[in-house]
Z-matrix of the N, CA and C atoms (Angstrom, degrees):
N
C 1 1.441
C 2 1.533 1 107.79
N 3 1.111 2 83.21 1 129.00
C 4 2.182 3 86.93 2 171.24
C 5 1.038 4 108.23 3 -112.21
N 6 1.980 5 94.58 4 170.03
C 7 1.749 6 93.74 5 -166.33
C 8 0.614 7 161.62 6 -50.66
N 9 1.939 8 95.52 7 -28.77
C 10 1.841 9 108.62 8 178.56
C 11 1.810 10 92.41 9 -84.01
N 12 1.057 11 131.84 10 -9.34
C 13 1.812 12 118.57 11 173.91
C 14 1.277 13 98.04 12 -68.77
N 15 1.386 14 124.90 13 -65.52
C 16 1.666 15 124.79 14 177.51
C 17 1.187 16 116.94 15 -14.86
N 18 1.559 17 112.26 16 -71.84
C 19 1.334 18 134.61 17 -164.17
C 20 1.325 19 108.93 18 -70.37
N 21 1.414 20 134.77 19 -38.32
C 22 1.828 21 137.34 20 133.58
C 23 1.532 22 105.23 21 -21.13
N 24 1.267 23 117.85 22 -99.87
C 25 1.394 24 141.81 23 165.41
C 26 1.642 25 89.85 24 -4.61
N 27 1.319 26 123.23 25 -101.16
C 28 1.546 27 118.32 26 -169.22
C 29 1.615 28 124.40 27 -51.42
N 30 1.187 29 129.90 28 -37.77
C 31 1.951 30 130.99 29 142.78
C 32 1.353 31 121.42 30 -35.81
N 33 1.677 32 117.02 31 -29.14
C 34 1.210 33 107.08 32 -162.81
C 35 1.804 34 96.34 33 -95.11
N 36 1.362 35 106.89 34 -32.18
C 37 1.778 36 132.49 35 -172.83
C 38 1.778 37 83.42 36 -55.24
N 39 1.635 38 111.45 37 -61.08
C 40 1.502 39 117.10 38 -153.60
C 41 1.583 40 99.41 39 -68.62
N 42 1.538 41 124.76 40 -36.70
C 43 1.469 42 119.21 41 166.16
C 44 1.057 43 140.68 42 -58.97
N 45 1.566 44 108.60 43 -19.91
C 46 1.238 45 117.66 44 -175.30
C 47 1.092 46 113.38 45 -85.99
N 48 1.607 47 121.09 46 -28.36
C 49 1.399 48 144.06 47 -167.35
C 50 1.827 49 87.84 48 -67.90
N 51 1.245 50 102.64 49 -65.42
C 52 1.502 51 109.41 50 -143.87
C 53 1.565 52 105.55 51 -75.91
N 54 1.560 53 113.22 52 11.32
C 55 1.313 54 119.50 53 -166.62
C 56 1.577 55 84.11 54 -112.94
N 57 1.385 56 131.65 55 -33.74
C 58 1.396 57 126.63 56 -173.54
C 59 1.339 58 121.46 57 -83.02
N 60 1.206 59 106.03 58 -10.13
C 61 1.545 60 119.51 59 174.83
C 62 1.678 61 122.47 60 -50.91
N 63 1.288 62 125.84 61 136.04
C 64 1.601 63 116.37 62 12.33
C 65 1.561 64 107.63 63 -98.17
N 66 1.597 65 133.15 64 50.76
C 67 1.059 66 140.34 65 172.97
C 68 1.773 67 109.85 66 -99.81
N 69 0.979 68 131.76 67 -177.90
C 70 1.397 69 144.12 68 -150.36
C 71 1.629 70 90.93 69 -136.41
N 72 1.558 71 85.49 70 132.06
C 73 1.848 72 98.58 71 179.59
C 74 1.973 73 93.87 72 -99.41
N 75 1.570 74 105.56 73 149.06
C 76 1.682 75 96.17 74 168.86
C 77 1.543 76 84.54 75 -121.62
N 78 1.782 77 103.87 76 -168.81
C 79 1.287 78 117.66 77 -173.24
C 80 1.615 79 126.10 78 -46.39
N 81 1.787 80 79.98 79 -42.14
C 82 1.958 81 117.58 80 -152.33
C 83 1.617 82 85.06 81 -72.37
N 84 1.505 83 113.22 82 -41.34
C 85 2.429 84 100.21 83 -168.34
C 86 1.437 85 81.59 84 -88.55
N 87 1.111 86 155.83 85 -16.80
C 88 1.358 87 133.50 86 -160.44
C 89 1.635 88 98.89 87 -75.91
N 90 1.774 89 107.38 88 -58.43
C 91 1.694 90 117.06 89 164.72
C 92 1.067 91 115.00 90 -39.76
N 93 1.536 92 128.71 91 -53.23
C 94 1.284 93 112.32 92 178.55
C 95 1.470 94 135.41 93 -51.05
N 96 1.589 95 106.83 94 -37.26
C 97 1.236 96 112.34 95 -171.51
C 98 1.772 97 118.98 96 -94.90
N 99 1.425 98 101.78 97 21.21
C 100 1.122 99 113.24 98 -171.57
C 101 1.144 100 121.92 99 -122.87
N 102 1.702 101 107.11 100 -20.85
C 103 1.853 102 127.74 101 170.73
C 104 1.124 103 98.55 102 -51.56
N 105 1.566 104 117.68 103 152.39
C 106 1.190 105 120.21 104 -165.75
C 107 1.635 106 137.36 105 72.68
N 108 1.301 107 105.18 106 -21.32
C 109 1.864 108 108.75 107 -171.60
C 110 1.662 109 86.00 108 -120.87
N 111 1.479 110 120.03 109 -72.83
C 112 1.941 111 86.91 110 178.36
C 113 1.609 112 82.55 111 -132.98
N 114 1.695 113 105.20 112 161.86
C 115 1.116 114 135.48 113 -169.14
C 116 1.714 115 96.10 114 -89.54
N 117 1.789 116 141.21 115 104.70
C 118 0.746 117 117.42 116 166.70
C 119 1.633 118 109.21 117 -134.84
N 120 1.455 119 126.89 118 173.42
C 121 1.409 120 120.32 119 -171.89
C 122 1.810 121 109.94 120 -97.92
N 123 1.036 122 114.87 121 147.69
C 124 1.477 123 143.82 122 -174.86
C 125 2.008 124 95.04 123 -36.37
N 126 1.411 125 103.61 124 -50.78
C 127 2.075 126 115.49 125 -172.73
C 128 2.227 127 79.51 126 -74.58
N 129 1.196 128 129.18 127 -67.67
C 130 1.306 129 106.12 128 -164.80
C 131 1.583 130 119.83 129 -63.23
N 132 1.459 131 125.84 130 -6.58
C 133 1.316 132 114.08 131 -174.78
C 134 1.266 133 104.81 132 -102.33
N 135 1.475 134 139.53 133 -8.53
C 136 1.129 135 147.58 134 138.98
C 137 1.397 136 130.82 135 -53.42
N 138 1.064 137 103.78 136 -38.70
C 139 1.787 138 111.81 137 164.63
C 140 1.523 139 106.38 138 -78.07
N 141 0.989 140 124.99 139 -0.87
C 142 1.312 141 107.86 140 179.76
C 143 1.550 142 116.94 141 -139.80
N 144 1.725 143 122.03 142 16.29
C 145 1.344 144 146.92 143 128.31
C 146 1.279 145 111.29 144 -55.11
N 147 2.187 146 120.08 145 -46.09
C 148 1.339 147 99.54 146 -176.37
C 149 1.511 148 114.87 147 -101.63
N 150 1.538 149 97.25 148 20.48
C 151 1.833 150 96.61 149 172.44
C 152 1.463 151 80.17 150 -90.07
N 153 1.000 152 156.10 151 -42.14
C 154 1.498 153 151.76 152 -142.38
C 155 1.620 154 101.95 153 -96.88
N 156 2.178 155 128.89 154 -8.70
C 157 0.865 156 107.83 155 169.18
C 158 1.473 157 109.66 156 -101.03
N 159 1.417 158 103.72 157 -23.11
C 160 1.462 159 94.93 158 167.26
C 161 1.640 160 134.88 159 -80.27
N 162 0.750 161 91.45 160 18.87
C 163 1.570 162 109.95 161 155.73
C 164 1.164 163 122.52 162 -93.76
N 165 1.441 164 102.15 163 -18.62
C 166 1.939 165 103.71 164 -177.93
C 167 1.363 166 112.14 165 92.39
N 168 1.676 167 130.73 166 4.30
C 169 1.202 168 142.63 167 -149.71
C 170 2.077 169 88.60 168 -95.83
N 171 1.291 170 92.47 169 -53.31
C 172 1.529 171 92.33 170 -159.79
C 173 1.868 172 94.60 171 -109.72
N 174 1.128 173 133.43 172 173.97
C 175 1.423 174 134.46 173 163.58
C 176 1.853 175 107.57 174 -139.82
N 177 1.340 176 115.58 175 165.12
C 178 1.289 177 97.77 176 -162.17
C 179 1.687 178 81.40 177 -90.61
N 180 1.588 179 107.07 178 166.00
C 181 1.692 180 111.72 179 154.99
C 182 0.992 181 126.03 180 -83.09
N 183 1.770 182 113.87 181 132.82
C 184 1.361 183 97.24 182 164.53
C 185 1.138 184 129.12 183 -99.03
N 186 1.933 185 107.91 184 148.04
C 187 1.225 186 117.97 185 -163.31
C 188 1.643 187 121.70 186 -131.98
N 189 0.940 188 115.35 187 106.40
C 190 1.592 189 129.13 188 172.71
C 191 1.397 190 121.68 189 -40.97
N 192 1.123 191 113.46 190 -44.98
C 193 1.648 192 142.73 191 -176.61
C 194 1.493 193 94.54 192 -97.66
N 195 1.931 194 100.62 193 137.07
C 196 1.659 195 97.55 194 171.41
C 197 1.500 196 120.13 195 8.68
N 198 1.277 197 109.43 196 82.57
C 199 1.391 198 136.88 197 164.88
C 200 1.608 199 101.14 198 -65.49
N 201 0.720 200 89.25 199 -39.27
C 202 2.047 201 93.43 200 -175.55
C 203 1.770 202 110.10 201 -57.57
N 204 1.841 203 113.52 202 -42.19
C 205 0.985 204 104.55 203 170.33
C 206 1.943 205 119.08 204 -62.90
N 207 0.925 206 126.44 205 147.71
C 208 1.685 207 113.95 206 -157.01
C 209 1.355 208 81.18 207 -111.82
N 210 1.193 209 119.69 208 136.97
C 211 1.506 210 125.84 209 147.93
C 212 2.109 211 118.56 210 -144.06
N 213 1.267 212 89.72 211 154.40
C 214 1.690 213 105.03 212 -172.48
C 215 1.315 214 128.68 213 -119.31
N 216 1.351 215 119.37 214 116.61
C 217 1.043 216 124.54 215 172.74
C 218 1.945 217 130.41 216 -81.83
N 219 1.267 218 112.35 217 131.01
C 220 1.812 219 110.87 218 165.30
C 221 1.484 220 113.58 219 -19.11
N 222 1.095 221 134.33 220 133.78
C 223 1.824 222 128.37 221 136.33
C 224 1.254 223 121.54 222 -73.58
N 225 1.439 224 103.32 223 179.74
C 226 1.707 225 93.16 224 165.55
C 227 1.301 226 121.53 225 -90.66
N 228 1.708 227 114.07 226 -4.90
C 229 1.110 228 100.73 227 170.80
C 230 1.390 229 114.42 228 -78.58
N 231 1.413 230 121.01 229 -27.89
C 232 1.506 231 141.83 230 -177.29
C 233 1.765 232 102.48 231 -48.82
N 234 1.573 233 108.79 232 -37.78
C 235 1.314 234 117.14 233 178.05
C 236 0.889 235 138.47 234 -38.27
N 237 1.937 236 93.87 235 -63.94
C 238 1.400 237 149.94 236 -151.19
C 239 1.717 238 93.65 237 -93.15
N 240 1.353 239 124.81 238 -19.08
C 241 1.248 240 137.79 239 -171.66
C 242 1.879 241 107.69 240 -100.68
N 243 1.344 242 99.50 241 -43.85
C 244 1.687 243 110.48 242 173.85
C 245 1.611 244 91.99 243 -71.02
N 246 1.243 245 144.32 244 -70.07
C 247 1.441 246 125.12 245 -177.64
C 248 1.495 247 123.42 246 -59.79
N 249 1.195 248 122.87 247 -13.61
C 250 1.479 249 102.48 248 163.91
C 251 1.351 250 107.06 249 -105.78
N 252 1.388 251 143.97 250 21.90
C 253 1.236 252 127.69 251 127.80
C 254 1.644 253 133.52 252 -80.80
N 255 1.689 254 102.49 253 -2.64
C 256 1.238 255 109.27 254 -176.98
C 257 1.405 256 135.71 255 82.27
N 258 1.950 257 103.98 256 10.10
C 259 0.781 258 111.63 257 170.64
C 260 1.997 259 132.38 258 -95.73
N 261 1.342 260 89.33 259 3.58
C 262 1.291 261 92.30 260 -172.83
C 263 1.562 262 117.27 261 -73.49
C-alpha cells in the first residue's frame, strides 16, 4: 500500500467511524464498507485503526460482552477532525 492509499484507507476508517456514531465500528463493518474502494488485509486495517487510536482519533469501546470482539468508537478530536475536513 502506498501513501496516498494509506491516507484513503485512514479518511475512509475516520468516516466511517464518525458516520456510526455514537455506535462502535468493529473490523467486520469497517471491511464491509470498504470492499470495493481499496482492497486491504484484515493485519493492515488493524494497524491502521490503531495508528488512528493513537493519535487520539479513534478510542477502543468498551465492552462487557465478547470483549474479544474489538470495536472503536470516534473522539472528539476524531470529530473536531471529521469537520474540518468536511466530512462530517
Amino acid at each position: 500500500m502506498n501513501a496516498t492509499q494509506r491516507e484513503l484507507l485512514r479518511t475512509e476508517i475516520m468516516r466511517i467511524a464518525g458516520n456510526a456514531a455514537p455506535n462502535a465500528v468493529t473490523l467486520r463493518i469497517l471491511a464491509a464498507y470498504l470492499r470495493g474502494l481499496l482492497t486491504v488485509t484484515e493485519p493492515e486495517l488493524l494497524a491502521e485503526v490503531q495508528y488512528l487510536v493513537g493519535k487520539g482519533l479513534l478510542d477502543p469501546a468498551p465492552k462487557l460482552l465478547s470483549p474479544e470482539n474489538k470495536a472503536w468508537l470516534v473522539t472528539a478530536m476524531g470529530r473536531d477532525w471529521l469537520a474540518e475536513q468536511g466530512l462530517e
